[in-house]
ROVEX-353017 format. One line per 10 residues: number of its first residue (from 1); their letters; for each residue x, y, z of C-alpha. Coordinates in nm, 3 decimals. Layout:
N
NUM = a = X Y Z ~ ...
% end
This chain:
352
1 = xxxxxxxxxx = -0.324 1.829 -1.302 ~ -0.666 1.844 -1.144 ~ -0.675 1.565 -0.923 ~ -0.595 1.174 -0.799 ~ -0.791 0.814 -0.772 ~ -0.528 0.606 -0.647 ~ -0.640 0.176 -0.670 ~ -0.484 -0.005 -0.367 ~ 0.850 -0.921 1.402 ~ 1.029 -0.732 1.675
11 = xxxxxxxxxx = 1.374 -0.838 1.565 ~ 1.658 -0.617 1.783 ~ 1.935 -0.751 1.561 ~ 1.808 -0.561 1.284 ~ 1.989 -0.240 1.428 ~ 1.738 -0.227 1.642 ~ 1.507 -0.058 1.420 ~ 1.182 -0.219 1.612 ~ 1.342 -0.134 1.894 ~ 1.212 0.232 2.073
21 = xxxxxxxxxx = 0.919 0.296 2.309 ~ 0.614 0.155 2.183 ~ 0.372 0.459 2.296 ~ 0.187 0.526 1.991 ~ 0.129 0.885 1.828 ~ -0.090 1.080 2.058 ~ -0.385 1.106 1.828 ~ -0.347 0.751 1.852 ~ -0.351 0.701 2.207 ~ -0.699 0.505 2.204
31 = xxxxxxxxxx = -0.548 0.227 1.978 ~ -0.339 0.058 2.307 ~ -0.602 -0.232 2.319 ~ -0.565 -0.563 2.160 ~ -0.704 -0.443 1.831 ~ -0.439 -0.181 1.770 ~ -0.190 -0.504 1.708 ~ -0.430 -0.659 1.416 ~ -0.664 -0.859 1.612 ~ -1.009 -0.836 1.775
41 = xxxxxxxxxx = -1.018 -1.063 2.109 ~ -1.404 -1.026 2.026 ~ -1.450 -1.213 1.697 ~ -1.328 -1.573 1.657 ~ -1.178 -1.781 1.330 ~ -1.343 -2.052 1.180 ~ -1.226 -2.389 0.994 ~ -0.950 -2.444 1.207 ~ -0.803 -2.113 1.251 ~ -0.892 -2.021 0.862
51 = xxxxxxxxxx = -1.120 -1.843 0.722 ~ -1.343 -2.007 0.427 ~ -1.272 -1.824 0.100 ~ -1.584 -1.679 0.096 ~ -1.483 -1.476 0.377 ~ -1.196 -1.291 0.220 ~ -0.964 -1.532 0.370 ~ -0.654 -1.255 0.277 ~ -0.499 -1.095 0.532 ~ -0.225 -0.835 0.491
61 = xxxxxxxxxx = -0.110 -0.824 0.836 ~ 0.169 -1.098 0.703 ~ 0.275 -0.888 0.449 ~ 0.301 -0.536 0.625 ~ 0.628 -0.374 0.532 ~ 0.731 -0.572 0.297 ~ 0.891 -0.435 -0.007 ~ 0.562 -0.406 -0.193 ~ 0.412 -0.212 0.065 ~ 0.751 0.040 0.049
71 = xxxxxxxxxx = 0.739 0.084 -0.331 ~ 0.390 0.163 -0.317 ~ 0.322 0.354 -0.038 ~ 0.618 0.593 -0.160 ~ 0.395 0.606 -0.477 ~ 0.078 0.693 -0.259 ~ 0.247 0.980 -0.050 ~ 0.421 1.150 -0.340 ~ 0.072 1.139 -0.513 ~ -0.116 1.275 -0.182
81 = xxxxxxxxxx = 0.132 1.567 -0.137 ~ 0.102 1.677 -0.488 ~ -0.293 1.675 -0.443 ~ -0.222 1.926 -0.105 ~ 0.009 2.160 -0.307 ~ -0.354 2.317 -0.411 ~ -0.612 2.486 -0.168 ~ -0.889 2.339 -0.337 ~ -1.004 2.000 -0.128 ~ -0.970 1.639 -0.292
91 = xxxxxxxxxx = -1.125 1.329 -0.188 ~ -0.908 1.012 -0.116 ~ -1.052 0.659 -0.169 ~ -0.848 0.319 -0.072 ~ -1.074 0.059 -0.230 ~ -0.904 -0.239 -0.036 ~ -0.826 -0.057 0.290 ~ -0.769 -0.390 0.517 ~ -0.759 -0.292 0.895 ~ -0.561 0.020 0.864
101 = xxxxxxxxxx = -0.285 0.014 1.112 ~ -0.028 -0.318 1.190 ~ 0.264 -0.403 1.463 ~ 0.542 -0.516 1.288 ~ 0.651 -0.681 1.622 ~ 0.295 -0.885 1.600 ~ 0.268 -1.258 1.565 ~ 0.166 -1.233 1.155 ~ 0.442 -1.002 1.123 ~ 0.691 -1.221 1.277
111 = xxxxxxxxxx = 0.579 -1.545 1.089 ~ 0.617 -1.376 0.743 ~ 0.947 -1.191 0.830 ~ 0.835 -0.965 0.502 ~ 0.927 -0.625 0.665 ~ 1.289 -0.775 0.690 ~ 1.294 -0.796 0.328 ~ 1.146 -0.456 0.286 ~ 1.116 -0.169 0.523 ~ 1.327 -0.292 0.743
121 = xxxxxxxxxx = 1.605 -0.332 0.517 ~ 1.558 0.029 0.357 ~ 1.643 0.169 0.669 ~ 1.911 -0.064 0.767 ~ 2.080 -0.067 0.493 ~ 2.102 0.308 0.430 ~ 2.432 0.375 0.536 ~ 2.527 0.196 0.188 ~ 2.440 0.483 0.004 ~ 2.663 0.786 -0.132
131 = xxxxxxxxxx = 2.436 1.065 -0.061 ~ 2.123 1.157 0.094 ~ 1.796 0.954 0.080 ~ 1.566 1.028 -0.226 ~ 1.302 1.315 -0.127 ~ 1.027 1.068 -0.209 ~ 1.175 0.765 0.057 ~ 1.248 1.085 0.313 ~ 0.877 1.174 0.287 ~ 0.784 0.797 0.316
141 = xxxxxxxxxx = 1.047 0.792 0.664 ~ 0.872 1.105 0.766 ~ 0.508 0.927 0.795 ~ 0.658 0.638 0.939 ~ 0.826 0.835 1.227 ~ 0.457 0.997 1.273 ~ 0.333 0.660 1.398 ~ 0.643 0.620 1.591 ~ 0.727 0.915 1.811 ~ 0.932 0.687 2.000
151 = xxxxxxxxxx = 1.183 0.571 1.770 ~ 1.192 0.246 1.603 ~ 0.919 0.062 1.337 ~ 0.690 -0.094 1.584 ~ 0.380 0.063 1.419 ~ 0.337 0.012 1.035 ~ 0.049 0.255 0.872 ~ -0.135 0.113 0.586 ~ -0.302 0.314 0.325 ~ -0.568 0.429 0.485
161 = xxxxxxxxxx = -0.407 0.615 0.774 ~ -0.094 0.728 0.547 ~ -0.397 0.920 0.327 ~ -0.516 1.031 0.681 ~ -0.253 1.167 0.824 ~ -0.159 1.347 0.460 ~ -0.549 1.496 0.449 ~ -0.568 1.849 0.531 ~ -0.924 1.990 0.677 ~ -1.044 2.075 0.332
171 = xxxxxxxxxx = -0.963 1.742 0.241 ~ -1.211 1.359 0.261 ~ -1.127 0.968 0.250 ~ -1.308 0.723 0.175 ~ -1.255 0.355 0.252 ~ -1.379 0.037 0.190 ~ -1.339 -0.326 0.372 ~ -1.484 -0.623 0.317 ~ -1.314 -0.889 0.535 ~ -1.552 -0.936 0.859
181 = xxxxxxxxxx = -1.241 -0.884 1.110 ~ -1.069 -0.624 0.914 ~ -1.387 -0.406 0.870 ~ -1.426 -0.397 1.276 ~ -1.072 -0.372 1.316 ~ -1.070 -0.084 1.071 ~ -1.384 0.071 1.201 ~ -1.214 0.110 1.571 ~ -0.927 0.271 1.454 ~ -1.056 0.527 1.255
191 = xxxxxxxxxx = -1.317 0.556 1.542 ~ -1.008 0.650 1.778 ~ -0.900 0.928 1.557 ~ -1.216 1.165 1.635 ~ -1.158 1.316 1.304 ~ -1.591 1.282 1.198 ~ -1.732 1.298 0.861 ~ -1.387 1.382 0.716 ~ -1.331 1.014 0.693 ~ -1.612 0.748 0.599
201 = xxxxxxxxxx = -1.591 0.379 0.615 ~ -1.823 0.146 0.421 ~ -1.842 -0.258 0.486 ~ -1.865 -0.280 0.106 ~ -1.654 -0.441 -0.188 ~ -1.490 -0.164 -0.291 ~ -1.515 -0.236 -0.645 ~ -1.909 -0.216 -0.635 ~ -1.879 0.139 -0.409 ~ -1.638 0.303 -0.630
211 = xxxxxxxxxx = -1.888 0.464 -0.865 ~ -2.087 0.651 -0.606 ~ -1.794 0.853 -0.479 ~ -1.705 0.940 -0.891 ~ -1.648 1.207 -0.935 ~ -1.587 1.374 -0.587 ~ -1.739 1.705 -0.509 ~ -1.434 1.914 -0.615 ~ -1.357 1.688 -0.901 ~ -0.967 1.642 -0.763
221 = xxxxxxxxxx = -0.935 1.302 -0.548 ~ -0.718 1.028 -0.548 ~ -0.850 0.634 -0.565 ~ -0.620 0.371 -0.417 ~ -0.661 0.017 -0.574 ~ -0.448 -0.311 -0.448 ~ -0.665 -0.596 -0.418 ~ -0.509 -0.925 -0.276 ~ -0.584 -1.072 -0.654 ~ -0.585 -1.385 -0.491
231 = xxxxxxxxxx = -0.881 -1.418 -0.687 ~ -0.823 -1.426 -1.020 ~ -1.173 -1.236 -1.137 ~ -0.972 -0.925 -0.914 ~ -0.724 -0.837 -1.245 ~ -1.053 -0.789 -1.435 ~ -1.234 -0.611 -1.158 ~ -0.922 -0.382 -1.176 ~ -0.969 -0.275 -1.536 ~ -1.298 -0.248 -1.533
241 = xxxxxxxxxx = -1.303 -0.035 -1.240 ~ -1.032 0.238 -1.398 ~ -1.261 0.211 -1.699 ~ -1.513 0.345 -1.522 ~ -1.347 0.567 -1.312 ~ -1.204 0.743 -1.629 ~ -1.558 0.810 -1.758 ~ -1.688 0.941 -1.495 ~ -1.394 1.083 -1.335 ~ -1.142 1.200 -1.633
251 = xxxxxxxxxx = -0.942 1.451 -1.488 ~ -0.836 1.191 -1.129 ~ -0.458 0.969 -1.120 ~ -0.549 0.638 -1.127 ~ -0.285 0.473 -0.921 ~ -0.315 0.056 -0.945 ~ -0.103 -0.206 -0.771 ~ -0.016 -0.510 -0.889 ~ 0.183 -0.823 -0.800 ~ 0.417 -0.966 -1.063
261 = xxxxxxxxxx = 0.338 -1.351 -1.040 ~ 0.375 -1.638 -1.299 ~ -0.020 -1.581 -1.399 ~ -0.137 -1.405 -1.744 ~ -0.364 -1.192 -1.560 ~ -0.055 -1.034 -1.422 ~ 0.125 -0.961 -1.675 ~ -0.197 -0.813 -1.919 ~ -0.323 -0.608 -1.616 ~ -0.025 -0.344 -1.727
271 = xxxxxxxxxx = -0.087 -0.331 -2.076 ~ -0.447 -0.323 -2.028 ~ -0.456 -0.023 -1.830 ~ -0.255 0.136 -2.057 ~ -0.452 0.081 -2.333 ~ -0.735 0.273 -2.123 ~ -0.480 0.556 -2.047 ~ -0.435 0.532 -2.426 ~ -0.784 0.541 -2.551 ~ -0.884 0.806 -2.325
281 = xxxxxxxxxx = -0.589 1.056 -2.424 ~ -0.449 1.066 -2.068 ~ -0.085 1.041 -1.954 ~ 0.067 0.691 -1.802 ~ 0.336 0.633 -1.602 ~ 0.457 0.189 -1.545 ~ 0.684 0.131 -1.253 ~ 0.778 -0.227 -1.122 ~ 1.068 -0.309 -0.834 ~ 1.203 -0.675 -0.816
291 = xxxxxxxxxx = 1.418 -0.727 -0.490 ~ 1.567 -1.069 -0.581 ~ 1.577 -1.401 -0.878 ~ 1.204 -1.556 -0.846 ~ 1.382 -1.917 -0.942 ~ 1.288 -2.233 -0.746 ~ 1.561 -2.335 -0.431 ~ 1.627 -2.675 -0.304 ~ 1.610 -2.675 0.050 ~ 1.929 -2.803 0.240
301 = xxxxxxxxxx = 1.707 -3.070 0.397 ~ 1.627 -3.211 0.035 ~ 1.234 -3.162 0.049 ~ 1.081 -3.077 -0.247 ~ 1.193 -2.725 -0.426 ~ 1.011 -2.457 -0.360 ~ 0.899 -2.112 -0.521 ~ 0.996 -1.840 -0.347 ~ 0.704 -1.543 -0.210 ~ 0.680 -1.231 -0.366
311 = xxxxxxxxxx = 0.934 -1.088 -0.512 ~ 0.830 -0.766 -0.779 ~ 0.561 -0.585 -0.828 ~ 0.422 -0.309 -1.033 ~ 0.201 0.011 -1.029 ~ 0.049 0.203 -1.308 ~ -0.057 0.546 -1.239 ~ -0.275 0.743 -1.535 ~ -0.274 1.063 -1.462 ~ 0.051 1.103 -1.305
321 = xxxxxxxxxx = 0.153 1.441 -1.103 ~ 0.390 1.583 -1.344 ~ 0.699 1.522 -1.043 ~ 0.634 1.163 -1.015 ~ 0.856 1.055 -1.255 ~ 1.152 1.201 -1.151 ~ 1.067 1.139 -0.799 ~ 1.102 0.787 -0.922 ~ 1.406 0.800 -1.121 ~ 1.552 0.893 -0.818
331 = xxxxxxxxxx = 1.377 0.653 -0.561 ~ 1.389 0.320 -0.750 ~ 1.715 0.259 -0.802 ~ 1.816 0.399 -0.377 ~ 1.516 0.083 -0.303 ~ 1.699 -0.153 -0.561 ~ 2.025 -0.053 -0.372 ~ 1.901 -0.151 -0.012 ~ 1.658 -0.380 -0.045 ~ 1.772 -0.561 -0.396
341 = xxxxxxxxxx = 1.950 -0.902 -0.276 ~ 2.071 -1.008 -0.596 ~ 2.184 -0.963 -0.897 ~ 1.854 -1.025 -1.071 ~ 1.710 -0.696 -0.850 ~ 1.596 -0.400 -1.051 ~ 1.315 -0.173 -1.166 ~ 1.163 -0.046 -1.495 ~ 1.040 0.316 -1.486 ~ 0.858 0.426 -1.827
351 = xx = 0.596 0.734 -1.910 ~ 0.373 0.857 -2.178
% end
């Protein structure tokens, strides 16, 4: 296949698995200010502690490690290591990079209590299953321990320094952030990496700045896409965005994430990218991963019921590596297995 566009709290009873020294990798030595834990002493909020909505007012820092974020970023690394099997260089875009790098023991981190849904209870449940770990969750453990030399999951990597770390010299990444904190929070860490040119950051919506990277020098890349879709014009941004992208870029894997939420732009997104894959005569691969029953709970205290967060979500990759799908087959169920928490846990895994 000739090449990828992939569309993007410290708790020691958790077998300790935050636990460890909190030194971070050595190419990351520079990140030991306050920005390295999601936050810029510099820049103040607004509106009470809130950002307007104009401002982007998302913030994944909440939601880092969470079960999405595993599912995913296994997707992402088994797609970046299939890119690097070939000499030939490939360009890596994250459309919706955020700030890059989070502390799982941070204040957002702890409020959410995500990453004890997801990451956390991957690794702490492993021990329930029969055999090894799948190769594709080993090679997602293997970048986590690169941003932990110490032990533990203090430091969580998002996309853009996961693609990073996978690049090779031959290799670029591009990444866009629009979010006025997360662009400077962003900026600084990729600034601390001293790796030059090979990696670009624009203060751009990444849907707009897409096109100019397509296609990439070598015409092999991968584009990450995962907007918050918070706003519901994102799931049509989406589309749009891999229609274009297969026009001028026919040959890349078009990897999108998606959040499986009671909203029709949710659940056409899929089908709608498929029908591109379709139309275009390119292969398709449709994952999703549910970790629990999305039904409304009473609270013991009798307030009013309440819906639950997050609990599935989806990617659609067009243009699969050949491997993915097995990878998958193998993956899915070992995530469903220690991270599922009911009976209503599962995953769907189709191909074309």
């Amino acid at each position: 296949m000739g090449g990828g566009v992939l569309f993007h709290g410290r708790c020691s009873s958790a077998g300790n698995l935050l636990g460890g020294r909190e030194t971070p990798p050595r190419d990351l030595d520079a990140l030991r200010s306050p920005i390295f834990y999601g936050m810029d002493p510099a820049l103040g909020e607004t509106n009470g502690g809130r950002l307007p909505w104009d401002m982007h007012s998302y913030r994944h820092a909440f939601h880092a490690g969470n079960h999405a974020d595993v599912f995913k970023h296994t997707v992402l690394i088994a797609v970046l290591h299939h890119l690097a099997l070939k000499e030939v260089g490939f360009t890596a875009i994250d459309t919706h990079s955020g700030p890059g790098l989070y502390r799982l023991d941070g204040a957002d981190a702890r409020q959410s209590g995500e990453a004890q849904e997801g990451l956390l209870a991957l690794m702490r449940n492993k021990s329930k299953l029969s055999g090894p770990m799948a190769p594709a969750l080993q090679a997602y453990r293997a970048v986590l321990d690169h941003f932990n030399p110490g032990g533990g999951l203090l430091n969580y990597p998002g996309s853009p320094f996961i693609a990073q770390h996978l690049l090779r010299e031959q290799d670029k990444l591009k990444l866009f952030e629009m979010h006025p904190t997360d662009i400077r929070v962003l900026q600084a860490h990729v600034d601390a990496l001293r790796v030059g040119r090979q990696v670009a950051v624009a203060h751009e919506d990444g849907f707009n700045g897409l096109p100019k990277y397509l296609p990439p020098p070598t015409r092999r890349g991968v584009v990450f896409i995962d907007p918050s879709y918070e706003i519901k014009l994102d799931y049509e941004r989406v589309a749009v965005a891999v229609s274009m992208g297969l026009q001028r870029f026919a040959t890349g894997t078009f990897l999108v994430w998606y959040p499986i939420i009671p909203r029709p732009q949710a659940h056409s997104l899929p089908k709608h990218l498929i029908s591109l894959a379709r139309q275009a005569d390119k292969p398709w691969l449709h994952a999703t991963l549910r970790i629990k029953s999305g039904a409304r709970h009473a609270t013991v205290t009798g307030e009013p019921m309440k819906r639950l967060g997050l609990v599935e979500s989806g990617v659609v990759v067009i243009n699969p590596p050949f491997t993915l799908y097995e990878q998958l087959q193998e993956a899915l169920p070992q995530m469903v297995q220690l991270m599922g928490q009911d009976a209503m846990a599962g995953f769907e895994l189709t191909q074309a």
